[in-house]
C-alpha positions in Angstrom: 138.6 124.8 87.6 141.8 125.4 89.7 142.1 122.1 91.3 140.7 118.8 90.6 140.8 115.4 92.2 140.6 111.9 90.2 140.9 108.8 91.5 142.7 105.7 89.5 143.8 102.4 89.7 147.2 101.9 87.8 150.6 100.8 88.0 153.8 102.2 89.7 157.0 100.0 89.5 154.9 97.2 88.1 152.7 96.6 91.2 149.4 98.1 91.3 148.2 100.8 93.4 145.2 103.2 93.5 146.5 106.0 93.0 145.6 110.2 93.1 146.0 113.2 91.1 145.8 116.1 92.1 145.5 118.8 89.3 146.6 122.5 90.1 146.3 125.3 87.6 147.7 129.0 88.6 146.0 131.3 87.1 148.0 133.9 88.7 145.9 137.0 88.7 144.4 136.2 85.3 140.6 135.4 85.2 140.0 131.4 85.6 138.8 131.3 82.2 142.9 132.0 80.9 145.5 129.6 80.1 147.4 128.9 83.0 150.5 126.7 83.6 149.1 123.2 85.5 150.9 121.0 87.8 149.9 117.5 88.5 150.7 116.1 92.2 150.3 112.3 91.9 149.5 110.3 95.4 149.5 106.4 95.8 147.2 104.5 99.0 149.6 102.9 101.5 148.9 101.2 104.3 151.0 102.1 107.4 152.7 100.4 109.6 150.0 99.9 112.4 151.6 102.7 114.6 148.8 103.8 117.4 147.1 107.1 116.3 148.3 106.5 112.5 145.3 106.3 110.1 145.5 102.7 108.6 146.1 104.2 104.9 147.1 107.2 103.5 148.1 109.1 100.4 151.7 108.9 100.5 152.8 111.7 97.9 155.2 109.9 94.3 155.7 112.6 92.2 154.9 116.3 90.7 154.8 116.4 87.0 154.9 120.0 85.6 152.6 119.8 82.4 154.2 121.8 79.2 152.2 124.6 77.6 149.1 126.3 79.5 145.2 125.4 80.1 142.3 126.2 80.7 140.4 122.8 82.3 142.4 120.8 84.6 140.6 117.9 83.1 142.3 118.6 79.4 146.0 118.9 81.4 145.9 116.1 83.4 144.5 114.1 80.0 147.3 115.4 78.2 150.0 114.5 80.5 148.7 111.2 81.4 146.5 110.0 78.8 143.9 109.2 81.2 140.2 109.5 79.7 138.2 112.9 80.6 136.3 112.4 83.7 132.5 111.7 83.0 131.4 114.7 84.2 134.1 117.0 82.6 132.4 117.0 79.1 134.3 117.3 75.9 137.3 120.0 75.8 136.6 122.9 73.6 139.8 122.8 72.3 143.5 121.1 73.1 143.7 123.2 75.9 140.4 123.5 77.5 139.9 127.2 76.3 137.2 128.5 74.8 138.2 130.5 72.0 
């Protein structure tokens, strides 16, 4: 899978936030079933300020983290780089990477 949501409640600067990843892999022009290099795009909710025609909260984008190595299954990089658990529905990785091999 190239992209992948997952929604989370955690911590950033010691206050908690919900926050989102967003998980892209590039597989370039490699089948989806290759290694690819994965970049997480992490979000957090934030209310605004109560401006007319402003949606009351909204993903304000933190941070891109770059995950090291390639992959196969979002799931498996985002796991990796965060140590969040696998979603429910992602089943157990194949291997450290998510390939099938």
């Amino acid at each position: 899978m190239p992209w992948r949501p997952f929604n989370s409640k955690g911590r950033l600067d010691g206050k908690p936030f919900v926050l989102l990843f967003e998980v892209i892999r590039d597989p370039g022009e490699h089948p989806v079933p290759s290694p690819a290099p994965t970049v997480i795009y992490v979000y957090s909710l934030t209310h605004s300020n109560g401006t007319p025609g402003w949606t009351p909260s909204y993903f304000h984008f933190v941070r891109k983290i770059p995950v090291p190595g390639t992959f196969c299954n979002s799931d498996t990089a985002l796991k990796v780089a965060t140590g969040l658990p696998l979603s429910a529905d992602a089943g157990p990785p194949p291997s450290a990477d998510g390939c099938l091999h």
